[in-house]
PDB file as gemmi writes it, atoms N, CA and C in Angstrom:
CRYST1    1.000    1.000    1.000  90.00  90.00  90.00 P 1                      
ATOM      1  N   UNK A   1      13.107   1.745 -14.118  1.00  0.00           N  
ATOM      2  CA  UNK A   1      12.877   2.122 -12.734  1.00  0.00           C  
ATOM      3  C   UNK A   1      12.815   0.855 -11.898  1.00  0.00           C  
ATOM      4  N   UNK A   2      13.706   0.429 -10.479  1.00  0.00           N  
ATOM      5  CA  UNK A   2      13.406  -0.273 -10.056  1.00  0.00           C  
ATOM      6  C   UNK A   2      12.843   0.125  -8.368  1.00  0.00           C  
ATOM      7  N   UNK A   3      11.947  -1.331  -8.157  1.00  0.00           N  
ATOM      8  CA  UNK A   3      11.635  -1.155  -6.662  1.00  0.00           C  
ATOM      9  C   UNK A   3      12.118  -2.118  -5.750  1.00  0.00           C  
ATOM     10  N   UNK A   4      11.799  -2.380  -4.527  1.00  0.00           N  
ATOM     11  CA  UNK A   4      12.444  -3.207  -3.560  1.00  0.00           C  
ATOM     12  C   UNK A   4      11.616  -3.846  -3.656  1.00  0.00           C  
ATOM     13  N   UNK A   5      12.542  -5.127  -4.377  1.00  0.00           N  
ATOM     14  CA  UNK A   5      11.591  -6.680  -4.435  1.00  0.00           C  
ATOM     15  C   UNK A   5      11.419  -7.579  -3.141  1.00  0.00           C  
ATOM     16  N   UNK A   6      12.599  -6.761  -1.967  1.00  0.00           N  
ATOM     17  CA  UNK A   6      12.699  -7.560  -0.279  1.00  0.00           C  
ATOM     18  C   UNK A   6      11.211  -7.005   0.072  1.00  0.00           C  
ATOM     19  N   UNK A   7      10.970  -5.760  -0.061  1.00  0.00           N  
ATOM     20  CA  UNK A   7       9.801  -5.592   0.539  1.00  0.00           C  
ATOM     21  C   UNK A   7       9.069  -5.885  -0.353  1.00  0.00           C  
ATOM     22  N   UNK A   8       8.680  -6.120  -1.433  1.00  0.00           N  
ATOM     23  CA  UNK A   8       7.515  -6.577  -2.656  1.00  0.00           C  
ATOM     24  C   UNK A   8       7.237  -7.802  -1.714  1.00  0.00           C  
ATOM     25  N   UNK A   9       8.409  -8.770  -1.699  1.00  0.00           N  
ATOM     26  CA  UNK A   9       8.392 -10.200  -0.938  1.00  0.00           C  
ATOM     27  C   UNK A   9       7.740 -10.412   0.495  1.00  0.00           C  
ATOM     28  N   UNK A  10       8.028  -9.003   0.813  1.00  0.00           N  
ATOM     29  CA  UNK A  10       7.589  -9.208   2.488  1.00  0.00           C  
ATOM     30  C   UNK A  10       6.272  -8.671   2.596  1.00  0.00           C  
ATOM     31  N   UNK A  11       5.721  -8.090   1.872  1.00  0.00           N  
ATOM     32  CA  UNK A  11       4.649  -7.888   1.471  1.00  0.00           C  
ATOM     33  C   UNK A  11       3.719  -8.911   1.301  1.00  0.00           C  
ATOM     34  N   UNK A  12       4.010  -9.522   0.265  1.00  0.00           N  
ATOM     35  CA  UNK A  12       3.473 -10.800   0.148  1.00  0.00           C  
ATOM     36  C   UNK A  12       3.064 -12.019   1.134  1.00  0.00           C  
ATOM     37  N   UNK A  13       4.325 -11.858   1.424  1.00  0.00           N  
ATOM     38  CA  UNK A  13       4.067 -13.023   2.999  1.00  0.00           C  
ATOM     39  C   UNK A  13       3.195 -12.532   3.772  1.00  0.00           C  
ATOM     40  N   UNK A  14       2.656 -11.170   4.116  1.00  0.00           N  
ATOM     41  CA  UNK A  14       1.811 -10.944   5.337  1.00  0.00           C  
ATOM     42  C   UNK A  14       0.790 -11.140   4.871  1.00  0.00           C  
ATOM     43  N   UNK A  15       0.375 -10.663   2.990  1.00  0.00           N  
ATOM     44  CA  UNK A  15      -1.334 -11.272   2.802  1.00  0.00           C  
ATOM     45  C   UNK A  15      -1.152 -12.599   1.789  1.00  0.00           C  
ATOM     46  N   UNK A  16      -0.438 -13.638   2.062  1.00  0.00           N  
ATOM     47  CA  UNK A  16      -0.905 -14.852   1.025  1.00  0.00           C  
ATOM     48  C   UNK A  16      -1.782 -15.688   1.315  1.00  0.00           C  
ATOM     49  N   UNK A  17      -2.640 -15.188   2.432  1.00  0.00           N  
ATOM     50  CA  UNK A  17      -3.867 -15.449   2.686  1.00  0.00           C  
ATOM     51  C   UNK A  17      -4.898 -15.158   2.586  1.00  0.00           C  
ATOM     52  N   UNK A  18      -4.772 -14.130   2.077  1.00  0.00           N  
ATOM     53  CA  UNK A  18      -5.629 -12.914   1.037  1.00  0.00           C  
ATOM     54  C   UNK A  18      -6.118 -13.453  -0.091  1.00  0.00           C  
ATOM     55  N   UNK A  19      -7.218 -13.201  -0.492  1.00  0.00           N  
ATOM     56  CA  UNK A  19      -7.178 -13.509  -2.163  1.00  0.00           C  
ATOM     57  C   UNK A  19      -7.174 -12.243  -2.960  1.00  0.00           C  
ATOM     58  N   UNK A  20      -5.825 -11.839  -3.120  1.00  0.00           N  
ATOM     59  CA  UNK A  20      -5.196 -10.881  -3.934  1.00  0.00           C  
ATOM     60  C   UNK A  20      -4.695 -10.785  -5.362  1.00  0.00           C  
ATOM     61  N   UNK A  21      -4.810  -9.851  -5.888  1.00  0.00           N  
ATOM     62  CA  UNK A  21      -4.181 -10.264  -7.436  1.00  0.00           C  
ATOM     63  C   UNK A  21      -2.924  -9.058  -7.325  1.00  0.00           C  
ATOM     64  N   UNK A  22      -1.711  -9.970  -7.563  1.00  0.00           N  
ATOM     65  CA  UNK A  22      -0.446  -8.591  -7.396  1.00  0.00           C  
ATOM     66  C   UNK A  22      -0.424  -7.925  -9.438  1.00  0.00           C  
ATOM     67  N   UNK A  23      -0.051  -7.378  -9.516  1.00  0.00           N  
ATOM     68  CA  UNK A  23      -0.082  -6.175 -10.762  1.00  0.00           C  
ATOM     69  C   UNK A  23       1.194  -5.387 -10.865  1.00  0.00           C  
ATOM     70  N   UNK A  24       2.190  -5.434 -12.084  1.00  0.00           N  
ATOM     71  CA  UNK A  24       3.245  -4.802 -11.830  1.00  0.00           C  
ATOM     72  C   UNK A  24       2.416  -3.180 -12.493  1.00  0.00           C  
ATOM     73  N   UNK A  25       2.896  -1.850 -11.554  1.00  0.00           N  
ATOM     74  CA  UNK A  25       1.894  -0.516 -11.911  1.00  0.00           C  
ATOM     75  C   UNK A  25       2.892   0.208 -11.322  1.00  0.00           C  
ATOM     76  N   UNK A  26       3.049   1.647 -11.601  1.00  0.00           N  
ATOM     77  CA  UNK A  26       4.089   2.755 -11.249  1.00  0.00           C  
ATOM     78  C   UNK A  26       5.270   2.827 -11.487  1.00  0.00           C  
ATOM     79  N   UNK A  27       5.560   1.291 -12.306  1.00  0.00           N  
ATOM     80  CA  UNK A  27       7.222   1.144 -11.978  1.00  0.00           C  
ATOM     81  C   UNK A  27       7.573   0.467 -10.798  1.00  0.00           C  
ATOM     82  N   UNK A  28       6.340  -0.366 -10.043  1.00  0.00           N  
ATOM     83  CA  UNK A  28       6.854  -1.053  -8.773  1.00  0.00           C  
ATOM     84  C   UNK A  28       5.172  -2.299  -8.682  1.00  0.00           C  
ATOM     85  N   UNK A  29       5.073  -2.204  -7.996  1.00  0.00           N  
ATOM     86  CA  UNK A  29       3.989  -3.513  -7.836  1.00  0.00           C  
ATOM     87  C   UNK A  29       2.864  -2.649  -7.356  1.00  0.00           C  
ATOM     88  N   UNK A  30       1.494  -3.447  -7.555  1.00  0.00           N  
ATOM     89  CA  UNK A  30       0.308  -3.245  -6.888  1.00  0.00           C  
ATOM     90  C   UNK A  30      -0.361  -4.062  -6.354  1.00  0.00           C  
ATOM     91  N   UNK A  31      -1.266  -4.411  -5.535  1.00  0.00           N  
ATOM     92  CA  UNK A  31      -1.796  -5.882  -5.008  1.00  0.00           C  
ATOM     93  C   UNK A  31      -3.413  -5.005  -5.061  1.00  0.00           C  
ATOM     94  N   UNK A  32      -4.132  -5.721  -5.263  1.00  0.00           N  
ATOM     95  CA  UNK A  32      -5.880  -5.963  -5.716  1.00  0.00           C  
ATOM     96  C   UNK A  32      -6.460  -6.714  -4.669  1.00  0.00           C  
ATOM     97  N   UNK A  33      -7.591  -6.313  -4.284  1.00  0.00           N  
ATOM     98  CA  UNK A  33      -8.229  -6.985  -3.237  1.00  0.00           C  
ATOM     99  C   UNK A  33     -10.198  -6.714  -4.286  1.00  0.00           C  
ATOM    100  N   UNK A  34     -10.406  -7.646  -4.417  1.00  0.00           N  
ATOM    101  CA  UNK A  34     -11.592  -7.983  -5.326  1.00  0.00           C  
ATOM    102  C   UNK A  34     -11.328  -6.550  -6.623  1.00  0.00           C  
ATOM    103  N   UNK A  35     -10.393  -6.757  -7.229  1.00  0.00           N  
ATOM    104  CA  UNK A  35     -10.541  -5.777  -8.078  1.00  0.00           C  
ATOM    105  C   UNK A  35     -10.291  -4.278  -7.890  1.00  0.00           C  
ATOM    106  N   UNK A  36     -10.017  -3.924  -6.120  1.00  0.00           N  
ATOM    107  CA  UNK A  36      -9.362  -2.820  -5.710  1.00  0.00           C  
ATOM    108  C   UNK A  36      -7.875  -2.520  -5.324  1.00  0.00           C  
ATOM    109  N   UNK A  37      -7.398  -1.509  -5.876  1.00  0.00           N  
ATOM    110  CA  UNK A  37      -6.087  -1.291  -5.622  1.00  0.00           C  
ATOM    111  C   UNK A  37      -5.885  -1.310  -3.897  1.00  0.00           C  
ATOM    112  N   UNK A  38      -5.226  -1.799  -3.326  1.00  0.00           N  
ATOM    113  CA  UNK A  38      -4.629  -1.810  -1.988  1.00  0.00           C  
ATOM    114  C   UNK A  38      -3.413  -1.313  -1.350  1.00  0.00           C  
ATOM    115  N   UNK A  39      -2.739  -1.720  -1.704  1.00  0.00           N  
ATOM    116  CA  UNK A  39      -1.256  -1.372  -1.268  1.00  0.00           C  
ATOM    117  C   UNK A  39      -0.390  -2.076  -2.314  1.00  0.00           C  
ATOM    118  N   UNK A  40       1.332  -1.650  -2.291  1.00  0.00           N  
ATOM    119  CA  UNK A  40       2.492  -2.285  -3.157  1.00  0.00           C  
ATOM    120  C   UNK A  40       3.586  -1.838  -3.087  1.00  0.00           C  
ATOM    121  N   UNK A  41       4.611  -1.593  -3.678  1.00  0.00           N  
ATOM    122  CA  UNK A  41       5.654  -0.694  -3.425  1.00  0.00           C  
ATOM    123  C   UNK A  41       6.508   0.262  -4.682  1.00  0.00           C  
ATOM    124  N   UNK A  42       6.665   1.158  -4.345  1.00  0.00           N  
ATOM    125  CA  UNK A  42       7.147   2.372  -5.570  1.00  0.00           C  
ATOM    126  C   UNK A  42       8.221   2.594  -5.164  1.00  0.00           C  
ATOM    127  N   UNK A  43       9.125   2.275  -5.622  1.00  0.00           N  
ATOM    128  CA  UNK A  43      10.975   2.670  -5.532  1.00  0.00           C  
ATOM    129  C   UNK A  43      11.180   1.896  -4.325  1.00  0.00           C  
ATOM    130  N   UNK A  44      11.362   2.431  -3.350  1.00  0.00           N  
ATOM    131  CA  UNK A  44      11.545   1.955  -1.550  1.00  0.00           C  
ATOM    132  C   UNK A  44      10.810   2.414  -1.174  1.00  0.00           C  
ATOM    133  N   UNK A  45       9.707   2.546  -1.765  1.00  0.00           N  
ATOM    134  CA  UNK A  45       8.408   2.838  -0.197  1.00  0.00           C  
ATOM    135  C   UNK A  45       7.141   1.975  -0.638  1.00  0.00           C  
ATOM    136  N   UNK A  46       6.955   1.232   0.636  1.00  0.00           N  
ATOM    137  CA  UNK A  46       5.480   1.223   1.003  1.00  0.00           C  
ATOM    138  C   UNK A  46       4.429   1.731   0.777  1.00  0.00           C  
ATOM    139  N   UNK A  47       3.449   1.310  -0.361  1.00  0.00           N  
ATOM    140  CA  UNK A  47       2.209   2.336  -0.789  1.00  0.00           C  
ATOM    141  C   UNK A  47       1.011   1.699  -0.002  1.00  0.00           C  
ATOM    142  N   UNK A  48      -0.068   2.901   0.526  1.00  0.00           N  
ATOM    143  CA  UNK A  48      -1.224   1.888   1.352  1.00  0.00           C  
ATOM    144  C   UNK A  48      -2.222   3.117   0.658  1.00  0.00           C  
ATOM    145  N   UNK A  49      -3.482   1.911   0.698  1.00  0.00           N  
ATOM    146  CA  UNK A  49      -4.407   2.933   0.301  1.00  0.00           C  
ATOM    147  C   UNK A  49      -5.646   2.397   1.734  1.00  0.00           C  
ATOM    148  N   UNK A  50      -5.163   3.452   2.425  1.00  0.00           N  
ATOM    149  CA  UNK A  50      -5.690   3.746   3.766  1.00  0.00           C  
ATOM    150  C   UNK A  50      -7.335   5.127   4.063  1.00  0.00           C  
ATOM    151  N   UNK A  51      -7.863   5.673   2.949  1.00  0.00           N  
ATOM    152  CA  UNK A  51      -9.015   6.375   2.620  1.00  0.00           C  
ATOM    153  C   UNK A  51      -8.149   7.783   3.077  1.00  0.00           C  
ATOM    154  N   UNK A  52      -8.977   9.091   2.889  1.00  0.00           N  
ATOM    155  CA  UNK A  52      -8.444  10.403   3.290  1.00  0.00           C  
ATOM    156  C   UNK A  52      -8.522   9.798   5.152  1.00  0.00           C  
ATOM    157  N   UNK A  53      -9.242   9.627   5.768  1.00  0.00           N  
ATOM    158  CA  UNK A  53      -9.097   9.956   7.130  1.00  0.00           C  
ATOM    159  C   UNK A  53      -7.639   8.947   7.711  1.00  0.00           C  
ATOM    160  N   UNK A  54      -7.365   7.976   7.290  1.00  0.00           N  
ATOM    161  CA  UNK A  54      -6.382   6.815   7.598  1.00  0.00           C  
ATOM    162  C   UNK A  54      -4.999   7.722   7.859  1.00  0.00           C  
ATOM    163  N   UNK A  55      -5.165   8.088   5.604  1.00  0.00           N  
ATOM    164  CA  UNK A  55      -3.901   8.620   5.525  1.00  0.00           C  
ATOM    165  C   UNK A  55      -3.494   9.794   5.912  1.00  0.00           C  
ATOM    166  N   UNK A  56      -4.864  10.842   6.387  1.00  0.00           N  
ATOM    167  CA  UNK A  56      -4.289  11.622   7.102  1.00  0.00           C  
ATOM    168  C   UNK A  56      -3.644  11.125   8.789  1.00  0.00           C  
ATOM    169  N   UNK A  57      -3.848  10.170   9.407  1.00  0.00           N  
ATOM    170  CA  UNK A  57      -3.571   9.906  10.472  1.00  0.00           C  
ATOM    171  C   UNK A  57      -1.952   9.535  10.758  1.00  0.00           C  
ATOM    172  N   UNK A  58      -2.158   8.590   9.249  1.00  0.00           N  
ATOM    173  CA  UNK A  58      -0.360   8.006   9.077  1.00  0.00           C  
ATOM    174  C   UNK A  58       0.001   8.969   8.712  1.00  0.00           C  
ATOM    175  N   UNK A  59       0.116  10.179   8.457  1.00  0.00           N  
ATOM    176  CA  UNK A  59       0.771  11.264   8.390  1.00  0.00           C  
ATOM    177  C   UNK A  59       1.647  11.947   8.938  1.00  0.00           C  
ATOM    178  N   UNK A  60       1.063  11.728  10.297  1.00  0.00           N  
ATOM    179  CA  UNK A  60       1.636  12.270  11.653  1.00  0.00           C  
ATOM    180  C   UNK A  60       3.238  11.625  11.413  1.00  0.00           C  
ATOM    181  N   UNK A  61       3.489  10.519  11.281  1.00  0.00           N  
ATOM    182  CA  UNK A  61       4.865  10.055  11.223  1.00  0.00           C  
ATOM    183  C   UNK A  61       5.525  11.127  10.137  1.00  0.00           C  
ATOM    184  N   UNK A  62       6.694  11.350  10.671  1.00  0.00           N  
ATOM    185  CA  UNK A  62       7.828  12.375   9.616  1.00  0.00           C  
ATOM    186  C   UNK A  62       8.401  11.085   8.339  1.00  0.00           C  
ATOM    187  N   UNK A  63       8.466   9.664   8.975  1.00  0.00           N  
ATOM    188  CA  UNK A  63       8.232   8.475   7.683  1.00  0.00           C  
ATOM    189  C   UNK A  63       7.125   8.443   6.597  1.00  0.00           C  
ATOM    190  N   UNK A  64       6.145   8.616   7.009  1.00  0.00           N  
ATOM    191  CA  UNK A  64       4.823   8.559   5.871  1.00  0.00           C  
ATOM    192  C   UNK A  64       4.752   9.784   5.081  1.00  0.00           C  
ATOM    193  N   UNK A  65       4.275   9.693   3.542  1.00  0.00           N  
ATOM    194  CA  UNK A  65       4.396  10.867   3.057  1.00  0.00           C  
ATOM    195  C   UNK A  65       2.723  10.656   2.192  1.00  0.00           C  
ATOM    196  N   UNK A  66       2.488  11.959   1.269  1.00  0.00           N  
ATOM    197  CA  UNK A  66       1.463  11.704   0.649  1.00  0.00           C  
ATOM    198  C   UNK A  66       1.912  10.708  -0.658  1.00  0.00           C  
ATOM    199  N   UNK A  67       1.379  10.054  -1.572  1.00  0.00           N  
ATOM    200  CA  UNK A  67       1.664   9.295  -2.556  1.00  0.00           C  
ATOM    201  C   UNK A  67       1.575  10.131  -3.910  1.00  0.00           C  
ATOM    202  N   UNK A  68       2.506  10.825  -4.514  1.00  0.00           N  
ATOM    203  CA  UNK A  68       2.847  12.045  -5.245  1.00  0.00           C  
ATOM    204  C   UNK A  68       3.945  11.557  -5.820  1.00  0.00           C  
ATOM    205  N   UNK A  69       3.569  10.804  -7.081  1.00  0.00           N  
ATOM    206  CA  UNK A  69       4.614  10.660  -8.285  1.00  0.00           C  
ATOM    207  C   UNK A  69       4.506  11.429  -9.675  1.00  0.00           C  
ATOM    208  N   UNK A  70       3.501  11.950  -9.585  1.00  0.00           N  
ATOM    209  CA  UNK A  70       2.889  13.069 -10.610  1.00  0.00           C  
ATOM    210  C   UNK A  70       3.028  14.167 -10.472  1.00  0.00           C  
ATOM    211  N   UNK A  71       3.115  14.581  -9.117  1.00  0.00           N  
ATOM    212  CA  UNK A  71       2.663  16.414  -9.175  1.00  0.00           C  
ATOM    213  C   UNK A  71       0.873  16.571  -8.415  1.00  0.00           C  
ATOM    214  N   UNK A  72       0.028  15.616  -8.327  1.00  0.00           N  
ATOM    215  CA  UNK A  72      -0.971  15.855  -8.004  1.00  0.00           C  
ATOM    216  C   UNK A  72      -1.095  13.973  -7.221  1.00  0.00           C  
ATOM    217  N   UNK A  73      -1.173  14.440  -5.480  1.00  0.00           N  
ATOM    218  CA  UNK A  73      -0.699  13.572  -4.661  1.00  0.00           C  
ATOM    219  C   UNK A  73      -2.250  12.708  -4.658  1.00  0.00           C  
ATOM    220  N   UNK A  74      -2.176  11.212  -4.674  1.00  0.00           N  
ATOM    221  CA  UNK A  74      -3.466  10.526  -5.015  1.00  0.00           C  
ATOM    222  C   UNK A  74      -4.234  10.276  -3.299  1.00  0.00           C  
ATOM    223  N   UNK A  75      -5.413  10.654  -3.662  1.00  0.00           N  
ATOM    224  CA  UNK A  75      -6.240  11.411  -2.406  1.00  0.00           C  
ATOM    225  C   UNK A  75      -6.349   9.654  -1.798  1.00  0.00           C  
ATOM    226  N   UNK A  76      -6.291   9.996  -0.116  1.00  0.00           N  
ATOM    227  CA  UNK A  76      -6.282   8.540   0.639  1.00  0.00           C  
ATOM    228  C   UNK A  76      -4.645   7.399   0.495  1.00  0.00           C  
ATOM    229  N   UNK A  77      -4.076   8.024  -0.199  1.00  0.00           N  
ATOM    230  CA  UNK A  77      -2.922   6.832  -0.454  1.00  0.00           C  
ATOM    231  C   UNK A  77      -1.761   7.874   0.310  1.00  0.00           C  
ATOM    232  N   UNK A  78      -0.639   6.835   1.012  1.00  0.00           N  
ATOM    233  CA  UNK A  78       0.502   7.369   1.325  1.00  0.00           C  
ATOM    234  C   UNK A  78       1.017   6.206   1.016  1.00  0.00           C  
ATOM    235  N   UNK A  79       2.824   6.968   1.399  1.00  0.00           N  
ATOM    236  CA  UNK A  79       3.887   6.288   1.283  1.00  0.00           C  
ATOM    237  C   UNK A  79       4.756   6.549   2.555  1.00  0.00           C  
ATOM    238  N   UNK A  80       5.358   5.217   2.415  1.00  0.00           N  
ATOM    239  CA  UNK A  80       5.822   4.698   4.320  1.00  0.00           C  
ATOM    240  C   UNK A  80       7.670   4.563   3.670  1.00  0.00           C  
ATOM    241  N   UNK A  81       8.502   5.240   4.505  1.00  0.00           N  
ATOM    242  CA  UNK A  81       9.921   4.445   3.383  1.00  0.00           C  
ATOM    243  C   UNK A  81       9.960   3.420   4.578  1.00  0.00           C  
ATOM    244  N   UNK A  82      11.087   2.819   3.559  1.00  0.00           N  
ATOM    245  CA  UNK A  82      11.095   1.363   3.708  1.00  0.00           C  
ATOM    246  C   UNK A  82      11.969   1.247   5.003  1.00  0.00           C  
ATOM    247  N   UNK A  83      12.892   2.484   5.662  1.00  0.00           N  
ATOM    248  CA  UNK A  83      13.773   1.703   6.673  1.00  0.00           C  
ATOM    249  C   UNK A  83      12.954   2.061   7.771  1.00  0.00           C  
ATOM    250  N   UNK A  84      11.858   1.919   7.650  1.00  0.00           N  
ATOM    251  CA  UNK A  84      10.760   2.245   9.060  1.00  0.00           C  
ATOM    252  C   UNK A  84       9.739   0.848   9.015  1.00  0.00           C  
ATOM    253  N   UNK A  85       9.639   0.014   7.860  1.00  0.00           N  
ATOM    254  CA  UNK A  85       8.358  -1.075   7.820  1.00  0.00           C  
ATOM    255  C   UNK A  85       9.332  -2.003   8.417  1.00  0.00           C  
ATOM    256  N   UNK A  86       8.988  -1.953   9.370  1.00  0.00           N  
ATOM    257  CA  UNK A  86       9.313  -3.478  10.390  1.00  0.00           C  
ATOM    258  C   UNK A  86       8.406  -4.619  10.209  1.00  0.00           C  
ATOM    259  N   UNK A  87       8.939  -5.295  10.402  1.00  0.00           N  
ATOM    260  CA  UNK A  87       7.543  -6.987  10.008  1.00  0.00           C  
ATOM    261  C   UNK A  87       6.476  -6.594  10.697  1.00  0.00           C  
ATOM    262  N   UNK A  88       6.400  -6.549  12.092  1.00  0.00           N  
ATOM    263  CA  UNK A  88       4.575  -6.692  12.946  1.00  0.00           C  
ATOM    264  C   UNK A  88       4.134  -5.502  11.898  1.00  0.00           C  
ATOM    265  N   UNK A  89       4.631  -4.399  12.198  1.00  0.00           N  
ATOM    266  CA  UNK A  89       4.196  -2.353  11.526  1.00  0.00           C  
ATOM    267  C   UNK A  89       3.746  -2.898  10.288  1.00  0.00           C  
ATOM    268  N   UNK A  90       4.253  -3.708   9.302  1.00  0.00           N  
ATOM    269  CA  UNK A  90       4.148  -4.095   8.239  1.00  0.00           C  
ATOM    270  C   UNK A  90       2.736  -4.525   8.024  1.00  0.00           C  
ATOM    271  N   UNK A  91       2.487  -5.973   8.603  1.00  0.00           N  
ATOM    272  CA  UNK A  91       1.367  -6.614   8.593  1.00  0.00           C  
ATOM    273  C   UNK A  91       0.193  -5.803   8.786  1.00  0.00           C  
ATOM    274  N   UNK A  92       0.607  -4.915  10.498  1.00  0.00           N  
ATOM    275  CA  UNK A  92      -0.881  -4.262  10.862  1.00  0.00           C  
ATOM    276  C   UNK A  92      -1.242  -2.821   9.727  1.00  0.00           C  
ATOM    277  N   UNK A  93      -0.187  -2.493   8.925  1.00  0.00           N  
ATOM    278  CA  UNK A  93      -0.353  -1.185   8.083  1.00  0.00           C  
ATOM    279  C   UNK A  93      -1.200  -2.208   6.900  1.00  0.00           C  
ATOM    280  N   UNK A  94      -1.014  -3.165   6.588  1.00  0.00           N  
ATOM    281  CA  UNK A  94      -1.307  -4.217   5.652  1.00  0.00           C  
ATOM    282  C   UNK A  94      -2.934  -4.211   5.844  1.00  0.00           C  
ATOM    283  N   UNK A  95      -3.389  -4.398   7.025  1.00  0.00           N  
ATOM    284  CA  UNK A  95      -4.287  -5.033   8.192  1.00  0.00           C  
ATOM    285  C   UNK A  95      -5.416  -3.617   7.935  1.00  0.00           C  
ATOM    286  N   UNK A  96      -4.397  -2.498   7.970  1.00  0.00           N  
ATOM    287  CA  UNK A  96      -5.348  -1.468   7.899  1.00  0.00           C  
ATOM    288  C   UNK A  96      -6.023  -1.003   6.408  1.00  0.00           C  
ATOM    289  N   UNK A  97      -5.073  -1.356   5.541  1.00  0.00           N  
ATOM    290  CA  UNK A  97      -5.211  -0.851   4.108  1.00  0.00           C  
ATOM    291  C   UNK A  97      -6.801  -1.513   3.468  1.00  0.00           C  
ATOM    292  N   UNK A  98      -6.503  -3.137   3.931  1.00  0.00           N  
ATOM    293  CA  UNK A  98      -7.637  -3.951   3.795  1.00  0.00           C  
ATOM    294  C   UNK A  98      -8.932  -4.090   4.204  1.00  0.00           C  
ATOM    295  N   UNK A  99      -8.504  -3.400   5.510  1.00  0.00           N  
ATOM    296  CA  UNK A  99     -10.104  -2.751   6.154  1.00  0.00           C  
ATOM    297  C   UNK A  99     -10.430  -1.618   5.848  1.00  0.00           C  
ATOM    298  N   UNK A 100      -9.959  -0.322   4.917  1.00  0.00           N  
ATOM    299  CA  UNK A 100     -10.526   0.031   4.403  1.00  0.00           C  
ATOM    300  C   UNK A 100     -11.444  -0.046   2.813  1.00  0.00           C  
ATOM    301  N   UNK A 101      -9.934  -0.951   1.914  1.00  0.00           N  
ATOM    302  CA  UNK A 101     -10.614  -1.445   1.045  1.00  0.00           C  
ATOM    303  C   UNK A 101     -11.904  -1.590   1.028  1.00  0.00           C  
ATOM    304  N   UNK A 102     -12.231  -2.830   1.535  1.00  0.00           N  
ATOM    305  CA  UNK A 102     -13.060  -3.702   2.103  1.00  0.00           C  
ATOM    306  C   UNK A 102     -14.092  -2.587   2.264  1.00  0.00           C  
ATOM    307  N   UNK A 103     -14.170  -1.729   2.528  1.00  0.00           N  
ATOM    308  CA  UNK A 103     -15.279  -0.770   2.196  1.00  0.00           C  
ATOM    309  C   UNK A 103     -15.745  -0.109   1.345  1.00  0.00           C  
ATOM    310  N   UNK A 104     -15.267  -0.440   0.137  1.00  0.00           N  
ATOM    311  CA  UNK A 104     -15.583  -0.152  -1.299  1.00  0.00           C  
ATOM    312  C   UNK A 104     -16.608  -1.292  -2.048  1.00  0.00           C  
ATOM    313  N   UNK A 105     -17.096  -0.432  -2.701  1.00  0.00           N  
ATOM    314  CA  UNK A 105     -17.824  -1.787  -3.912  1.00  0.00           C  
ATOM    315  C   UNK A 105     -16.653  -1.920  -4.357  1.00  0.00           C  
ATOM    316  N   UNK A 106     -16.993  -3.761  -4.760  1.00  0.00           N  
ATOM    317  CA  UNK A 106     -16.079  -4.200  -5.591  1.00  0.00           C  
ATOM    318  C   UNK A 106     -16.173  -4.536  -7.003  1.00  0.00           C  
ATOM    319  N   UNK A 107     -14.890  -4.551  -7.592  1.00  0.00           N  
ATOM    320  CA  UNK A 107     -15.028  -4.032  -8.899  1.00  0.00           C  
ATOM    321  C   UNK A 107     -14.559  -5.476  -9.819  1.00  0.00           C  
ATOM    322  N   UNK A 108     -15.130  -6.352  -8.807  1.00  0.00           N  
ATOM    323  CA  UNK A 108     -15.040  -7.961  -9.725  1.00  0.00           C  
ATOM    324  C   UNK A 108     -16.712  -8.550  -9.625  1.00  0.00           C  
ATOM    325  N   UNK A 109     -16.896  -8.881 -11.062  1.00  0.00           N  
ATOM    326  CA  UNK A 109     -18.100  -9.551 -10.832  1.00  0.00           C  
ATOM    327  C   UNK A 109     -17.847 -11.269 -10.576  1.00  0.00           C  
TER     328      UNK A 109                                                      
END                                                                             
């Protein structure tokens, strides 16, 4: 299975200021923020883990979908396809994923 390593890459560039740990997971990448899953990319889309209220919001776009590679769609996470993540959209969807993180215990001692 492959994913889009342009956006894996562009990904990267918006948090390498982050202290992130990237993770290859799904068949595409994952990025870690103290030990929490955050965002990455699955085939050509954009994964964010934005909480239930976020991802219901990014919803509204006919681009964003729920994050459903199983059959049972993972609660708070969507998927963005890729010919809609523009660089700024990119960063601030980035921007948002992390501020919710960031509201979790973290799972690094």
């Amino acid at each position: 299975m492959t994913y889009s390593e342009d956006l894996d890459g562009r990904i990267a560039t918006c948090i390498a200021a982050w202290d992130t740990f990237r993770r290859k997971m799904f068949g595409g990448t994952c990025y870690l923020l103290d030990g929490r899953m955050m965002c990455g990319v699955y085939k050509d889309f954009l994964i964010l883990r934005l909480g239930e209220q976020g991802a219901s919001r990014a919803m509204s776009s006919p681009s964003v979908h729920p994050f459903d590679i199983t059959g049972r769609p993972m609660k708070g996470w969507v998927m963005v396809e890729e010919s809609v993540v523009i660089e700024d959209r990119l960063c601030r969807w980035l921007e948002e994923a992390r501020a919710f993180v960031e509201t979790l215990p973290s799972k690094t001692t």
